[in-house]
C-alpha positions as CSV (number, residue, x, y, z in Angstrom):
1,X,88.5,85.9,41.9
2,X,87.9,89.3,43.3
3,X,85.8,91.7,41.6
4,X,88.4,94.5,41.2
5,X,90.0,92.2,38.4
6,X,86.8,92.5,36.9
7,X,86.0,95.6,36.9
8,X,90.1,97.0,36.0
9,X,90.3,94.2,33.2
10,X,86.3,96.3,32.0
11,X,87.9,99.9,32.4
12,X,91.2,99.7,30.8
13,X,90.0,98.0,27.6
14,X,86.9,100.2,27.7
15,X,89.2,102.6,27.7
16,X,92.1,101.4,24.4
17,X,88.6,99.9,22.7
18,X,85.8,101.9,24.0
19,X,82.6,100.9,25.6
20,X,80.6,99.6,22.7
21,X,83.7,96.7,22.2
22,X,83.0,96.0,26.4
23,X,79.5,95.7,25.2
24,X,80.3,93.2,22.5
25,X,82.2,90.9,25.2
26,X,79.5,91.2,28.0
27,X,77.1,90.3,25.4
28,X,78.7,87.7,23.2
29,X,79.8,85.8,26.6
30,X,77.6,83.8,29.0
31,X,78.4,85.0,32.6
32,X,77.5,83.9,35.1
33,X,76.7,88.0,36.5
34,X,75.5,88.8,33.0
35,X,78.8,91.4,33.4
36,X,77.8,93.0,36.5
37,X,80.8,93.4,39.1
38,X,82.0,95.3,42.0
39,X,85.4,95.8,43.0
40,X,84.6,94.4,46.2
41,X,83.1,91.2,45.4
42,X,84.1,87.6,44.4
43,X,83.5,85.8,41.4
44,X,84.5,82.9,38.9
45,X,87.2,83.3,36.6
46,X,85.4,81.0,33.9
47,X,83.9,84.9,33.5
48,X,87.3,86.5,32.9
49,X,88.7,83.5,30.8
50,X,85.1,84.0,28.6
51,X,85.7,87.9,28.6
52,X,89.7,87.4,27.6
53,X,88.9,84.9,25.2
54,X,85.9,86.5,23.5
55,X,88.0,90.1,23.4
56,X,90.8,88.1,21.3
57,X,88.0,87.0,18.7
58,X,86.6,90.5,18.5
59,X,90.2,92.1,18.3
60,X,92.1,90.0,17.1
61,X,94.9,89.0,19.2
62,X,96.1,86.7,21.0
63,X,94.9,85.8,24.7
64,X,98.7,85.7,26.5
65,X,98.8,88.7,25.0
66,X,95.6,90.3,26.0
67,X,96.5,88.6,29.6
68,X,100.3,90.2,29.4
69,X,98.9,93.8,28.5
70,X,96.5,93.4,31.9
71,X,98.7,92.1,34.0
72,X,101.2,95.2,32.8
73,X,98.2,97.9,33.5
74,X,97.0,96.0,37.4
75,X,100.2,96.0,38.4
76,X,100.2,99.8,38.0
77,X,96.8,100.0,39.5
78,X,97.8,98.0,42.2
79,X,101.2,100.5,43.0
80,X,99.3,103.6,43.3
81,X,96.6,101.8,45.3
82,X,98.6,99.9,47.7
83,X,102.0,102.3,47.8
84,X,103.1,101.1,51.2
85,X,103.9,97.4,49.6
86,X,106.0,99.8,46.6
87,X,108.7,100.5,49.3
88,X,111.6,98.0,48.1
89,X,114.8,99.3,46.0
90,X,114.3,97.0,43.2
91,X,112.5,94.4,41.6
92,X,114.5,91.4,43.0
93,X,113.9,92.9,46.5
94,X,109.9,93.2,45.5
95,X,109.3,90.0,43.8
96,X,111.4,88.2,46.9
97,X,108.8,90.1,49.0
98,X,105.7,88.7,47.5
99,X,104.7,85.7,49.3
100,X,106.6,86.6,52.7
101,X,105.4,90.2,53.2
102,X,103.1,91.6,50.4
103,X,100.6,88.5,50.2
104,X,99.9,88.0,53.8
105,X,99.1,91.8,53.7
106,X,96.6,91.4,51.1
107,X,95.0,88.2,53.1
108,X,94.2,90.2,56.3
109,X,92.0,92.6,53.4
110,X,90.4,90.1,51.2
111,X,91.0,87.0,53.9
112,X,89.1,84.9,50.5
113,X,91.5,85.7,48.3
114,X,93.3,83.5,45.7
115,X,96.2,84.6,45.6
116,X,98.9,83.5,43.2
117,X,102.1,82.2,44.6
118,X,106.0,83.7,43.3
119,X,108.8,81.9,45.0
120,X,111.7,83.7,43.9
121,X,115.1,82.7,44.0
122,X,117.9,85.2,43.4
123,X,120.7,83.1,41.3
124,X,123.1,86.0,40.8
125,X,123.1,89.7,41.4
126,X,121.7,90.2,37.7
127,X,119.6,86.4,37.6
128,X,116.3,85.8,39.4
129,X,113.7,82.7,38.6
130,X,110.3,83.0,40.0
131,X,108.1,80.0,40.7
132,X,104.6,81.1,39.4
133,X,101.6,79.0,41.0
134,X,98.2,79.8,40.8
135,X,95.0,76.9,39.7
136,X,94.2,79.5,37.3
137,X,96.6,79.4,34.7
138,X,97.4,82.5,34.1
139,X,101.3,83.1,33.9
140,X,100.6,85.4,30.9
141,X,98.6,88.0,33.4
142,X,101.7,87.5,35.8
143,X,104.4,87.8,33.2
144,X,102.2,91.4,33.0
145,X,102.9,91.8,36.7
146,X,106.8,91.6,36.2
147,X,106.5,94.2,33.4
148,X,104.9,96.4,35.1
149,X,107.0,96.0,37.8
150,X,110.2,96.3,35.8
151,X,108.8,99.2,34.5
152,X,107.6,100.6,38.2
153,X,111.4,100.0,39.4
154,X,112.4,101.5,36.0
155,X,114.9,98.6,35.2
156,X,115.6,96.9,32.0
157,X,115.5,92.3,32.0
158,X,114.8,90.3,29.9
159,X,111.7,87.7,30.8
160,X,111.6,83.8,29.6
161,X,109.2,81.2,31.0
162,X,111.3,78.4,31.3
163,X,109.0,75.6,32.0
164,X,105.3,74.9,32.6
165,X,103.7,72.0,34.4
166,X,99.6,71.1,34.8
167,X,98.8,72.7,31.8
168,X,100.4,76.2,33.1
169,X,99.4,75.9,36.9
170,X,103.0,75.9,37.8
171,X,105.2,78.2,35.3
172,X,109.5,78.8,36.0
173,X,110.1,82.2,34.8
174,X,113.5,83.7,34.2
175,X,114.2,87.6,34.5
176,X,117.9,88.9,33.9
177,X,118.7,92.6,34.6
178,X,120.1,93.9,31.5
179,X,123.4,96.5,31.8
């Protein structure tokens, strides 16, 4: 998993908990960097599944939450860092443009990367079901994604996961534009 999900999962909940509660997690977790990570480099997820699981014990709520709030706050990181893959008229449009355009894009960067898959299938002009794939199993951090991408196009849907296979490895989510 590439660093920069490290170190933007560290600053946004040092920033809503504050550092000493990133201090807690680093130090109530065994990993494998003992919490040291640069955006640029590649590490395990069992880190960021200790980190997520160990911030729900000190806070109190739930991991697909935790993973859903993330997901919400990378996708905005990922917008204002990466504006030129931003340049579709809605969601549908950028969600369709994931795997063909946006993902390839991001391979000739981080040519390691891990990348999740979202094969999206427009059912009618308000009905769209994405495909979520990724060995790591974590729809809830995508289901972040779409929010913040819902939000980024400024539409309003409503979300439902559908179905999940391999223990979440394979997730059918639902989004319908609302009005």
């Amino acid at each position: 998993m590439k660093g920069v999900v490290f170190t933007e999962f560290l600053e946004l909940f040092e920033n809503k908990f504050g550092l000493e509660v990133v201090n807690q997690i680093i130090e109530g977790c065994e990993l494998e960097t003992d919490g040291i990570y640069t955006s640029v480099g590649t590490y395990s997820p069992k880190d960021m599944f200790k980190m997520v699981g160990k911030l729900s014990e000190l806070k109190d709520i739930p991991v697909s939450d935790l993973l859903e709030i993330y997901g919400d706050y990378f996708f905005d990181f990922l917008s204002k860092g990466y504006p030129q893959f931003m340049d579709q008229p809605n969601s549908f449009s950028f969600f369709e443009s994931m795997d063909s355009h946006i993902h390839p894009e991001v391979l000739k960067i981080y040519p390691e990367a891990e990348l999740l898959s979202f094969d999206a299938e427009i059912n009618a002009e308000n009905d769209m079901t994405l495909l979520y794939k990724s060995s790591r199993t974590m729809s809830d951090f995508a289901v972040g994604l779409i929010k913040g991408a819902i939000s980024y196009f400024n539409e309003k849907v409503t979300i439902e996961k559908l179905s999940e296979e391999n223990n979440g490895e394979i997730v059918l989510i639902n989004i319908c534009k609302i009005g």
